[in-house]
C-alpha positions as CSV (number, residue, x, y, z in Angstrom):
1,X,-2.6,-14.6,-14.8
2,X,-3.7,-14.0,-11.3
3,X,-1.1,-14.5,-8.1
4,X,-2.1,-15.2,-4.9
5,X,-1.9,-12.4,-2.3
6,X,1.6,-12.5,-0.5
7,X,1.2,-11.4,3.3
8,X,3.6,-8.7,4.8
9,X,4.0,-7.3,8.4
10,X,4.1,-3.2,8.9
11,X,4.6,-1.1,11.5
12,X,1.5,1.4,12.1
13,X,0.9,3.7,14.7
14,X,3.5,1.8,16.8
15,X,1.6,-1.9,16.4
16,X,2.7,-4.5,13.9
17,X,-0.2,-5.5,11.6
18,X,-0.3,-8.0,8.6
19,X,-1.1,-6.4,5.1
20,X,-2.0,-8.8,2.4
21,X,-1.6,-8.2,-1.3
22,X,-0.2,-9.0,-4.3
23,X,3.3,-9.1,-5.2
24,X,2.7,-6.9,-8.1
25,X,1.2,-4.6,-5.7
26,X,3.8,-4.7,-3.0
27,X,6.4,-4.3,-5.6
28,X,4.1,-1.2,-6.8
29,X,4.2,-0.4,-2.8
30,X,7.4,0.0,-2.0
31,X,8.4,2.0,-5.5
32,X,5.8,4.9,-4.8
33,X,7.6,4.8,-1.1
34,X,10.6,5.3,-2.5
35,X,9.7,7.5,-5.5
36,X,8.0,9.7,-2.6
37,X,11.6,9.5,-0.2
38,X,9.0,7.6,2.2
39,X,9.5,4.7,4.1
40,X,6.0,1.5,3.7
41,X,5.3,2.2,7.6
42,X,5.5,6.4,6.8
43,X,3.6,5.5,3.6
44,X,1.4,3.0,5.1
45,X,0.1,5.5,8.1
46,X,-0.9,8.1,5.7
47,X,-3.2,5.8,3.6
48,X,-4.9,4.4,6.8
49,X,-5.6,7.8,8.3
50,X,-7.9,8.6,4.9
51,X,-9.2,5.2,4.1
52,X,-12.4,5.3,6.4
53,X,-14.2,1.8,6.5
54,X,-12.2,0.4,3.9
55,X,-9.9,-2.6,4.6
56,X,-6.0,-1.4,4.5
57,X,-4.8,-4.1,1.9
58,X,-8.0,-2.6,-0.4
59,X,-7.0,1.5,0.1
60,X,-3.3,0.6,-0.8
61,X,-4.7,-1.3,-4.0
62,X,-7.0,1.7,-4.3
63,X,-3.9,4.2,-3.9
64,X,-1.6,2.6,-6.2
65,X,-4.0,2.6,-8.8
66,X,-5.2,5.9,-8.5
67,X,-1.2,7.3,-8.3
68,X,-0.6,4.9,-11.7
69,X,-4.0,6.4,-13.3
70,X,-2.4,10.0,-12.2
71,X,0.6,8.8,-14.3
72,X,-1.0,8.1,-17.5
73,X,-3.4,11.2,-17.7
């Protein structure tokens, strides 16, 4: 089953910017943010300063998968 990507407005560096993914990767999102005792903008910053040319909706795919891989090793 795939779901359509859902499209969310964050703070980042003091601009708002849209951010579209998922549901089942928002909801993925905001329970690392929390399971970290981060806020999504907080959360959000720190995966656009490392992502280099990659899109910000694709490193936040990339991070949650990578943190749920981490999980399961």
């Amino acid at each position: 089953m795939t779901t359509r990507p859902v499209k969310h407005s964050v703070t980042l560096h003091g601009h708002r910017t849209s951010i579209s993914l998922e549901p089942e990767f928002w909801d993925a999102f905001r329970a690392a943010a929390k399971e970290d005792g981060k806020g999504l903008n907080e959360l959000t910053a720190e995966i656009d300063e490392t992502r280099g040319d990659v899109g910000l909706g694709s490193a936040i795919r990339v991070y949650i998968l990578t943190r749920l891989q981490a999980k399961l090793a």
